[in-house]
KOLBA-656792 format. One line per field, with one value per residue (C-alpha): x, z, y; chain; residue number from 1; residue in three letters. Coordinates in pm, 1 decimal, always signed. Example, Ala and Ser with C-alpha at 12.3 -4.5 7.8 and 13.67 -1.06 7.14 Angstrom:
% residues 2
c1: +1230.0|+1367.0 $
c3: +780.0|+714.0 $
c2: -450.0|-106.0 $
chaine: A|A $
num: 1|2 $
residu: ALA|SER $
% end
This chain:
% residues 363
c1: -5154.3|-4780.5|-4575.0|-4463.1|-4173.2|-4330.4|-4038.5|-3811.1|-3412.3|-3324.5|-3588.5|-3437.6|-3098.6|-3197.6|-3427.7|-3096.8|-2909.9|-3127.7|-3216.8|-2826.5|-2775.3|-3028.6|-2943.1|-2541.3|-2737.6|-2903.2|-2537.3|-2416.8|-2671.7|-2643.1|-2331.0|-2333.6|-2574.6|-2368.0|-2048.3|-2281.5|-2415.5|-2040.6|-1915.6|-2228.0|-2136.2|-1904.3|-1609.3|-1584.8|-1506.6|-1131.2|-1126.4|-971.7|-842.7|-1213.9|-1370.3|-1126.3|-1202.8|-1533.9|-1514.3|-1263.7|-1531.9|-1837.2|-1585.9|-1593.6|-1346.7|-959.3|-974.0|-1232.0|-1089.9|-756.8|-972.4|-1157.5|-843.6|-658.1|-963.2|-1041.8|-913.0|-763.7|-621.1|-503.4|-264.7|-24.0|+179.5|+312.2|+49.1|-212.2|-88.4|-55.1|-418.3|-557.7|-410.3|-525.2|-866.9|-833.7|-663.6|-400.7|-91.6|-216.7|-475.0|-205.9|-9.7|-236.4|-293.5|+51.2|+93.8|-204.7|-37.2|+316.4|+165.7|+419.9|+322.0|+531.9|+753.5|+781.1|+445.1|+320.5|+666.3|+619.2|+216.9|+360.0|+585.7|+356.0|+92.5|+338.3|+484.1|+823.2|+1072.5|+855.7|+701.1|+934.0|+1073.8|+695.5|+654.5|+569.0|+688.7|+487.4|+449.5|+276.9|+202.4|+348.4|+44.0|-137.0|-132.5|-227.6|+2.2|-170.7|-92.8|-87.7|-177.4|+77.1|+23.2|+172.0|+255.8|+168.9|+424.3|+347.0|+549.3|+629.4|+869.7|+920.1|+1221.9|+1208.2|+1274.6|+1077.2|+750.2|+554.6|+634.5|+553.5|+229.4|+126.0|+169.9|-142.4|-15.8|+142.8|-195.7|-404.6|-227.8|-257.3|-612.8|-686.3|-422.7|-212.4|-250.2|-51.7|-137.4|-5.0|+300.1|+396.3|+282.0|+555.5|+814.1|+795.8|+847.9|+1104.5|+998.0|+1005.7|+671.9|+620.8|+422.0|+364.3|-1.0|-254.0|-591.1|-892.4|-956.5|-690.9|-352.6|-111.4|+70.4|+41.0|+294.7|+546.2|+897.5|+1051.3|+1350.8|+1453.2|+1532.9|+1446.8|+1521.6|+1146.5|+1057.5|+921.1|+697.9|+558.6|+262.5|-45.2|-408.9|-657.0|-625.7|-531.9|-444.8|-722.6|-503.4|-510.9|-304.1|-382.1|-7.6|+242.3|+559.5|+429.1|+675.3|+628.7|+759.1|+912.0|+975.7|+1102.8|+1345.8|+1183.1|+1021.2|+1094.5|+1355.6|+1530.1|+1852.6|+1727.4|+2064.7|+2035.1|+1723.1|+1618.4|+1293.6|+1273.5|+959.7|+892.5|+635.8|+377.5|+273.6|-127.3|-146.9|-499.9|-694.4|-616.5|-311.7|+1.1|+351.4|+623.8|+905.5|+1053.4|+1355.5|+1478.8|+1537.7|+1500.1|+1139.1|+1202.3|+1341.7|+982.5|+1019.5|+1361.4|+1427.7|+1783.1|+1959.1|+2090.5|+1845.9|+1991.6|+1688.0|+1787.6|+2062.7|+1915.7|+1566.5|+1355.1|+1154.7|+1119.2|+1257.2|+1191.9|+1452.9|+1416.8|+1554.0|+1551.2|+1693.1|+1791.0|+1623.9|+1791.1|+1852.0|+1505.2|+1355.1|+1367.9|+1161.4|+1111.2|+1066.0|+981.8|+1016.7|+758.5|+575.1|+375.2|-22.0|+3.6|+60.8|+377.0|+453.7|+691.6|+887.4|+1193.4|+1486.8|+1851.2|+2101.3|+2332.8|+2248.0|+2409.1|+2212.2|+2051.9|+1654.5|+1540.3|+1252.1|+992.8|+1038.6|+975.8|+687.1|+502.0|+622.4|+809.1|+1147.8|+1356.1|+1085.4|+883.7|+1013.2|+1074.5|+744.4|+605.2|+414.2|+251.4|+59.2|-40.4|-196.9|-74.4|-483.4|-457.9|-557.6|-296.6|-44.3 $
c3: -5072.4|-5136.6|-5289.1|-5691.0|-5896.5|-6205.7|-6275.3|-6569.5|-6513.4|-6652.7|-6457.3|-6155.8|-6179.3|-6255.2|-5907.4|-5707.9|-5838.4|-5747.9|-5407.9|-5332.8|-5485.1|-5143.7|-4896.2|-4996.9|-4955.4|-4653.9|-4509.0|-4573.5|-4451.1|-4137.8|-4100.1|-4147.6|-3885.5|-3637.4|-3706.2|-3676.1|-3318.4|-3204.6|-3337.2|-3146.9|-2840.3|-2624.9|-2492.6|-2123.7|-1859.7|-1742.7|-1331.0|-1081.1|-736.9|-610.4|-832.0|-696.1|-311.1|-364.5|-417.6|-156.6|+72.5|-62.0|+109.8|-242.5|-269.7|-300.5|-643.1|-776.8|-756.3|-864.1|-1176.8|-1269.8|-1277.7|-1474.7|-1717.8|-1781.2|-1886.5|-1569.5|-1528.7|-1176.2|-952.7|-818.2|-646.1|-307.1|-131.3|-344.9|-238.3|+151.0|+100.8|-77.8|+214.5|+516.1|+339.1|+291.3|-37.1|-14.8|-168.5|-419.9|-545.9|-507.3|-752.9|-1032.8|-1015.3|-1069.6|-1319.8|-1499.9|-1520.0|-1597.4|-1843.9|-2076.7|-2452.6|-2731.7|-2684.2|-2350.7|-2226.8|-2166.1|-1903.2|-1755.6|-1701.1|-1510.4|-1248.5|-1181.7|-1164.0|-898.2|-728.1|-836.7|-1021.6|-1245.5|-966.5|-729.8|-722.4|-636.1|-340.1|-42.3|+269.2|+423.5|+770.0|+916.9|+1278.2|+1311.7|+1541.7|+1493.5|+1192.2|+940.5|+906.2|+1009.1|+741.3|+944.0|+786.4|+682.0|+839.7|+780.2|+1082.5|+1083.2|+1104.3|+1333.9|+1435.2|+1782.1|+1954.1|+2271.8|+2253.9|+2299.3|+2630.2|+2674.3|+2533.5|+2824.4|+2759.2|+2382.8|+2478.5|+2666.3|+2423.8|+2321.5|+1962.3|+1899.2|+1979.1|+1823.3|+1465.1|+1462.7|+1544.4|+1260.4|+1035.0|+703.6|+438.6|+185.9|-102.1|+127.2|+202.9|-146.7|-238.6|+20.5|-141.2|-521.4|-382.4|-152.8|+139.4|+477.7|+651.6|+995.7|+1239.5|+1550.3|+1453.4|+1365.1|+1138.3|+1233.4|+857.4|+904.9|+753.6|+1003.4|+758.2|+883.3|+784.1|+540.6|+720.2|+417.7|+596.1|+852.3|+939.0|+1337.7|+1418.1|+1577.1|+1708.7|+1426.4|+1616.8|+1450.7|+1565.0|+1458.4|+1476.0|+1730.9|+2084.1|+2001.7|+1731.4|+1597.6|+1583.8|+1952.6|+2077.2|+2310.1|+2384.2|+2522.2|+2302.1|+1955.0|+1675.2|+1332.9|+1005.2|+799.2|+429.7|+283.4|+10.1|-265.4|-158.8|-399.2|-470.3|-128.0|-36.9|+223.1|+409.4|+510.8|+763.6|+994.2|+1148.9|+1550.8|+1813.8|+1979.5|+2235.8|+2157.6|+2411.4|+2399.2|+2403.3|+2506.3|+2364.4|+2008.8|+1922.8|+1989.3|+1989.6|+1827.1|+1838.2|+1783.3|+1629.2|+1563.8|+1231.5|+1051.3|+1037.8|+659.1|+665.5|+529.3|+239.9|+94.6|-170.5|-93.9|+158.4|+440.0|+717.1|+1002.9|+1088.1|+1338.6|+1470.6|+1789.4|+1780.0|+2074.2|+2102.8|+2357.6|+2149.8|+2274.0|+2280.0|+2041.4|+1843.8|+1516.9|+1241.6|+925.7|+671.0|+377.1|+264.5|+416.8|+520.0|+880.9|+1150.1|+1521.4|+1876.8|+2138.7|+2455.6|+2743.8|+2672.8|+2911.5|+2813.7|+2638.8|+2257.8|+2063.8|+1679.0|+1400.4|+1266.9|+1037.5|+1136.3|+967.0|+1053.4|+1084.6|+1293.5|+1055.9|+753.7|+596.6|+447.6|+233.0|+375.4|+91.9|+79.1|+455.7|+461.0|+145.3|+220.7|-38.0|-89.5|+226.7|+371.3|+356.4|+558.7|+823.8|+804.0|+779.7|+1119.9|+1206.4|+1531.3|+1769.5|+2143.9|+2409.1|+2602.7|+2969.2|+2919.8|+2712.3|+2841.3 $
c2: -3497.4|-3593.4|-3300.9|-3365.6|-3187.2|-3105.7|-2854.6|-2986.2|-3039.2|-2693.4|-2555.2|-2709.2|-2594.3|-2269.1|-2275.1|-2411.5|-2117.3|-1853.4|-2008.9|-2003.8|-1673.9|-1573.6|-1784.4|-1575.4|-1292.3|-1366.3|-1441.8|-1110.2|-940.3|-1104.2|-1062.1|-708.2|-681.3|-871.1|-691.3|-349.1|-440.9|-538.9|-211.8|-43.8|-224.9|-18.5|-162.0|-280.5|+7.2|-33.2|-138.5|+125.6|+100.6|+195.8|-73.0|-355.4|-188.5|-220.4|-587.3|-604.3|-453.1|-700.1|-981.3|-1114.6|-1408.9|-1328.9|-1544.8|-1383.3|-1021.1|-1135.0|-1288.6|-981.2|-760.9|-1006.3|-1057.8|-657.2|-421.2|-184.5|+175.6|+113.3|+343.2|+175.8|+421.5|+346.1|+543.2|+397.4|+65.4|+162.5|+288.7|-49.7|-299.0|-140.5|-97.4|-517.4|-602.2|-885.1|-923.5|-1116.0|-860.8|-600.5|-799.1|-845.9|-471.8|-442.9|-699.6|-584.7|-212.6|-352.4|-578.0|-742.2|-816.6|-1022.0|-1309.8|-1251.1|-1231.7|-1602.6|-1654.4|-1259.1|-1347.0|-1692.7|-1529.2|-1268.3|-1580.9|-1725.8|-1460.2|-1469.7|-1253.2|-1010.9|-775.1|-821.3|-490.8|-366.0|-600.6|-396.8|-492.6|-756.4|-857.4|-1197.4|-1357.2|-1707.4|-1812.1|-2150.5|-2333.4|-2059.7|-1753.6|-1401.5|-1142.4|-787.9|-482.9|-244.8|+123.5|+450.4|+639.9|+1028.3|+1289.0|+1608.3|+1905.6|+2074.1|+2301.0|+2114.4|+1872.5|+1515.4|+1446.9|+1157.7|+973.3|+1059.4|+1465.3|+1363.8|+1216.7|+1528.1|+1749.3|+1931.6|+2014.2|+1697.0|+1493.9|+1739.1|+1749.8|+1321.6|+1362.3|+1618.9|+1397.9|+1497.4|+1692.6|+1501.4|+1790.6|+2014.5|+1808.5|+1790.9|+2126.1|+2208.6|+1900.5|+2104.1|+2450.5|+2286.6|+2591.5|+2490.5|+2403.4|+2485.8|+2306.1|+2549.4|+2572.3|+2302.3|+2371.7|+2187.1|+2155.4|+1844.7|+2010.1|+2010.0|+2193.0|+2534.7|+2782.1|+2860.0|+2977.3|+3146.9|+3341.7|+3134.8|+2768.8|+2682.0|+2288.4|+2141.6|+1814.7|+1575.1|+1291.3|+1002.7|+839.9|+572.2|+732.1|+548.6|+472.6|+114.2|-126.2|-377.9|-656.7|-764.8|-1105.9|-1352.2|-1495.6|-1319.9|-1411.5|-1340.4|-1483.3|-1283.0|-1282.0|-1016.2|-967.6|-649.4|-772.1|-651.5|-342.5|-34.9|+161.7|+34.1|-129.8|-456.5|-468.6|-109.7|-186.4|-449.8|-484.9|-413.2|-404.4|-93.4|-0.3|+214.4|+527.3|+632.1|+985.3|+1131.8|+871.8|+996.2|+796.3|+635.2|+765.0|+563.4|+771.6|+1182.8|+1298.5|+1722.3|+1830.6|+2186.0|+2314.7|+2274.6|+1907.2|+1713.0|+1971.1|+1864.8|+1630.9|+1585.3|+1322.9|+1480.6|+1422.7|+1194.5|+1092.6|+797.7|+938.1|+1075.5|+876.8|+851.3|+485.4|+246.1|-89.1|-428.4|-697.7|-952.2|-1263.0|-1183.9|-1478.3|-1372.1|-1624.4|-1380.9|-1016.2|-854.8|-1166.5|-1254.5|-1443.3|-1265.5|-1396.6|-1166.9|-1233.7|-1229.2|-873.0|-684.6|-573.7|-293.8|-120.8|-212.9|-204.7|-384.3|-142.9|-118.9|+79.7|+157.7|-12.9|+256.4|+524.8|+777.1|+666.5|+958.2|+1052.3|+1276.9|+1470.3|+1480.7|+1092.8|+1035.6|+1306.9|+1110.0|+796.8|+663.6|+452.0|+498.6|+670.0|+435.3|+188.4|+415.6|+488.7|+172.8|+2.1|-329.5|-239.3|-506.6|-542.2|-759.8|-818.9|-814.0|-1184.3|-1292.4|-1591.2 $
chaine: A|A|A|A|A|A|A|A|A|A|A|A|A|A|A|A|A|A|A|A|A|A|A|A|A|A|A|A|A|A|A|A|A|A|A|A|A|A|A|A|A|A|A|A|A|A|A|A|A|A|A|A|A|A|A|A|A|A|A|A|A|A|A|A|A|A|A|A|A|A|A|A|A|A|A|A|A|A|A|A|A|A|A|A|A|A|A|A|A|A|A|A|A|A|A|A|A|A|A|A|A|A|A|A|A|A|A|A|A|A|A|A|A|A|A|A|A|A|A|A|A|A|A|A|A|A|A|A|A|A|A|A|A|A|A|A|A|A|A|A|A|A|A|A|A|A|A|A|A|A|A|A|A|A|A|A|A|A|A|A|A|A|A|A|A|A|A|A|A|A|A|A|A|A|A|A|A|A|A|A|A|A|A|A|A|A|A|A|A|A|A|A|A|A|A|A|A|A|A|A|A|A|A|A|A|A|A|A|A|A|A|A|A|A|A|A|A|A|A|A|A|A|A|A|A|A|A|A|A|A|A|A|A|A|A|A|A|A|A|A|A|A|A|A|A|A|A|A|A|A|A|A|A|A|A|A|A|A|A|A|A|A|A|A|A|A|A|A|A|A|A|A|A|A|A|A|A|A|A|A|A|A|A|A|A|A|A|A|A|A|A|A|A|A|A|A|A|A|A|A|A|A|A|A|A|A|A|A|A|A|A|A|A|A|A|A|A|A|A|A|A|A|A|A|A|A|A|A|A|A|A|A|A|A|A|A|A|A|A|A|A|A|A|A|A|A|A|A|A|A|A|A|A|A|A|A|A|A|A|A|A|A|A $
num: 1|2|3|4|5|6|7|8|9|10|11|12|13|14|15|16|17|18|19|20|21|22|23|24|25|26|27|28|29|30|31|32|33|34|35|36|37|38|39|40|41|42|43|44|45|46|47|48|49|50|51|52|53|54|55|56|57|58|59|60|61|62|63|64|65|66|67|68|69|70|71|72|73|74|75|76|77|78|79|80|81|82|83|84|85|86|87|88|89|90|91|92|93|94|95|96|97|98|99|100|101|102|103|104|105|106|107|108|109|110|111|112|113|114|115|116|117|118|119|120|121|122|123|124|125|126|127|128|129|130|131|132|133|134|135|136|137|138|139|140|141|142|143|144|145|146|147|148|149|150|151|152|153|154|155|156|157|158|159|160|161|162|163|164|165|166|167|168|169|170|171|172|173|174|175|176|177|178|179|180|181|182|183|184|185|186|187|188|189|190|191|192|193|194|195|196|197|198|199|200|201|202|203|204|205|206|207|208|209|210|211|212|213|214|215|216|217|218|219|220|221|222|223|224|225|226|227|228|229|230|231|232|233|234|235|236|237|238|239|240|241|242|243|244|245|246|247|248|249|250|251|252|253|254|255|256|257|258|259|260|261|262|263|264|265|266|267|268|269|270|271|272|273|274|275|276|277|278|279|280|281|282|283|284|285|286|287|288|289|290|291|292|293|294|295|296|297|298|299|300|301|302|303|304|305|306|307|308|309|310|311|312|313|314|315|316|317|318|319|320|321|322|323|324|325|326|327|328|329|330|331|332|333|334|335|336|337|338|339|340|341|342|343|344|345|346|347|348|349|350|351|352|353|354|355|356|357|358|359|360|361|362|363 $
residu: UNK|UNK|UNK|UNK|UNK|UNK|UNK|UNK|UNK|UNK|UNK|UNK|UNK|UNK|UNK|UNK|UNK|UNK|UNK|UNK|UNK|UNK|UNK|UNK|UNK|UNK|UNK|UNK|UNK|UNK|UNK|UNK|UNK|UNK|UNK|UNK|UNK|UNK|UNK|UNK|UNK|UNK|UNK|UNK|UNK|UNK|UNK|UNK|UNK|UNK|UNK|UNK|UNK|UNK|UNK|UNK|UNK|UNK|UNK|UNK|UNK|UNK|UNK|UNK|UNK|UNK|UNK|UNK|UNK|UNK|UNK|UNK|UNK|UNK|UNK|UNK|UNK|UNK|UNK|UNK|UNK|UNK|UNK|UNK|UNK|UNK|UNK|UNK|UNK|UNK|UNK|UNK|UNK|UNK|UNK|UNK|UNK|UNK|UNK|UNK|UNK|UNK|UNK|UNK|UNK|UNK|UNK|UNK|UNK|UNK|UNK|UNK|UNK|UNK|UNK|UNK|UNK|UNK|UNK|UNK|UNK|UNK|UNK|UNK|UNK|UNK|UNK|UNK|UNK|UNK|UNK|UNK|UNK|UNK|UNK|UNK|UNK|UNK|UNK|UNK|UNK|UNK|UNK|UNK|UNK|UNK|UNK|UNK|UNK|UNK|UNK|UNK|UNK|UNK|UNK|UNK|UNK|UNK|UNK|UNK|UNK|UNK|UNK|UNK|UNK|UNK|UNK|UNK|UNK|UNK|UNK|UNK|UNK|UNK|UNK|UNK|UNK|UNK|UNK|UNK|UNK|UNK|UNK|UNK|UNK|UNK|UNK|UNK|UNK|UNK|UNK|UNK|UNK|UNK|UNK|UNK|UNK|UNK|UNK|UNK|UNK|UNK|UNK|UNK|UNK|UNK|UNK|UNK|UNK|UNK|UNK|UNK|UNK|UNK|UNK|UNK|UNK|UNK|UNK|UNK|UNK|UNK|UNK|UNK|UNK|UNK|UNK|UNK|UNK|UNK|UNK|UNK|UNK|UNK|UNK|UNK|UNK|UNK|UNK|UNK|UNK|UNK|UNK|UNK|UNK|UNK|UNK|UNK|UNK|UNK|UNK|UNK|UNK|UNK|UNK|UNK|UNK|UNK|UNK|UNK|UNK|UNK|UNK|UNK|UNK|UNK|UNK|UNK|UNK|UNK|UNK|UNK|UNK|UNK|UNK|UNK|UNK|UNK|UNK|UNK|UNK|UNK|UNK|UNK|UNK|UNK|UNK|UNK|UNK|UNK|UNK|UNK|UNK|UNK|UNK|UNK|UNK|UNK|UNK|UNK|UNK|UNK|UNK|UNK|UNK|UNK|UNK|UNK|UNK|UNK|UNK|UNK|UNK|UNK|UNK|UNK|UNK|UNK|UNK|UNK|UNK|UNK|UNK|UNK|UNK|UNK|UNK|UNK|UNK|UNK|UNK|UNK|UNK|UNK|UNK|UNK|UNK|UNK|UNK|UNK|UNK|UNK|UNK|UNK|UNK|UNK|UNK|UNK|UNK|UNK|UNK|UNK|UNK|UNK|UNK|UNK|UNK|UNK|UNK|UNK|UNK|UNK|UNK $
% end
């Protein structure tokens, strides 16, 4: 049966009003509700370096990553050893950028054109860059990881890389590796560290010389046997791009190729300088590191493209181990210690290596 309105006019208003004076109500209430549950909600847990690994490590697209730290909120570490740590684990220089951008974030005026270089790679993290190192084979560019070589200790002087590679102590502190809380433990009480013994805990970092000085063989040298990036060509062309790396003058370095000796099946040597037993404790400047280097270099072609950007051509190399490396260009240029025992600044690019293997195989 069809509905009828038997109510009267005044009854009718008076029926609109109260039904709106509810349907208000109703609206507040919900509304209170919703702004209750979003104030309940907890806010999104900021991204570390672990959380972007782990994606790294799922072989989850590069744009993806780069997405998610741009899009949440991050606490990131983006310290050079942090960022040494994160690209030889897998991230690219792209996610290594948006970390950085996301903890140099820029707000105000300024923030749409800061967000757009970082976006494009271009002024706003430059000075973060780290150095970057590809292989000009085929028609896609090969980015190499960056590696930091290990610094051990030993009283026999560098005579040559085949004594170097003998040398029990030598092999046996890159096997066990660094203790970098022990290296900078050593860096703030600036005391000398001494290197005569090695602890199978993994500290090469052995004794404190409090009273006394001696000068000992520092040796640098890449853990493993051999380098995972093997080659099947002979005359590898690469190209290298420092010019923005931190706190670092470009001009002052220039890469080289330098073969690599394998020492016991543990590592491989890249080179040995003396220096006081205290020399990876001191903060100040006055370590000639280069000045009496052992290496065996390579001769190369290098063109200069621009101030720490260049592109290399090797010549016809033998099988064997070699590395990229970046090396003063003055022999007398001087290190601090502390920055080439934690690798930072200088030290870093001293430190620095792009391993590579020629294959019996290669042409």
């Amino acid at each position: 049966m069809p509905w009828k309105n038997t109510c009267t006019a005044g009854e009718g208003a008076e029926d609109m009003i109260r039904r709106s004076q509810m349907c208000l109500t109703a609206m507040v209430a919900c509304l209170a509700l919703t702004a209750a549950s979003v104030a309940g909600q907890k806010s999104p847990k900021p991204l570390t370096n672990d959380d972007v690994l782990a994606m790294v490590n799922k072989k989850m697209p590069e744009s993806v990553i780069v997405s998610a730290i741009k899009s949440t909120p991050g606490e990131y570490d983006t310290s050079t050893n942090e960022l040494i740590r994160l690209n030889s684990a897998g991230a690219t220089e792209v996610e290594l950028n948006a970390m950085i951008g996301a903890t140099h974030k820029v707000t105000g005026p300024n923030a749409e054109s800061a967000s757009s270089a970082i976006a494009n790679d271009t002024e706003a993290p430059s000075k973060s860059h780290m150095p970057r190192v590809q292989l000009l084979q085929g028609n896609i560019p090969q980015d190499l990881k960056l590696e930091k070589t290990q610094l051990a200790q030993t009283k026999n002087k560098p005579s040559s890389m085949k004594n170097l590679a003998a040398d029990s102590v030598v092999t046996q502190a890159m096997q066990a590796g660094i203790n970098t809380a022990s290296w900078d433990m050593a860096t703030h009480i600036n005391s000398a560290v001494g290197g005569s013994t090695v602890q199978t805990a993994g500290s090469i970092v052995s004794g404190m010389l409090a009273h006394r000085t001696p000068t000992v063989t520092y040796v640098w040298g890449v853990p493993g046997p051999a380098s995972s990036n093997v080659l099947h060509t002979v005359t590898p062309t690469f190209s290298v791009d420092y010019a923005h790396a931190a706190g670092v003058t470009p001009e002052d370095f220039e890469p080289m190729v330098v073969k690599l000796t394998p020492a016991q099946n543990t590592c491989r040597i890249v080179g040995a300088a003396q220096g006081r037993a205290d020399a990876g404790a001191s903060p100040a400047a006055d370590w000639q590191v280069y000045s009496h280097y052992l290496e065996e270099p390579v001769t190369i072609t290098p063109q200069k493209l621009g101030p720490g950007k260049y592109k290399i051509t090797t010549p016809e190399l033998a099988p064997g181990e070699y590395g990229l490396v970046l090396r003063p260009i003055s022999k007398t240029k001087k290190f601090a210690g502390g920055d080439v025992a934690r690798a930072q600044g200088d030290g870093l690019m001293f430190d620095a290596i792009w391993t590579f293997q020629i294959s019996d195989e290669a042409q």
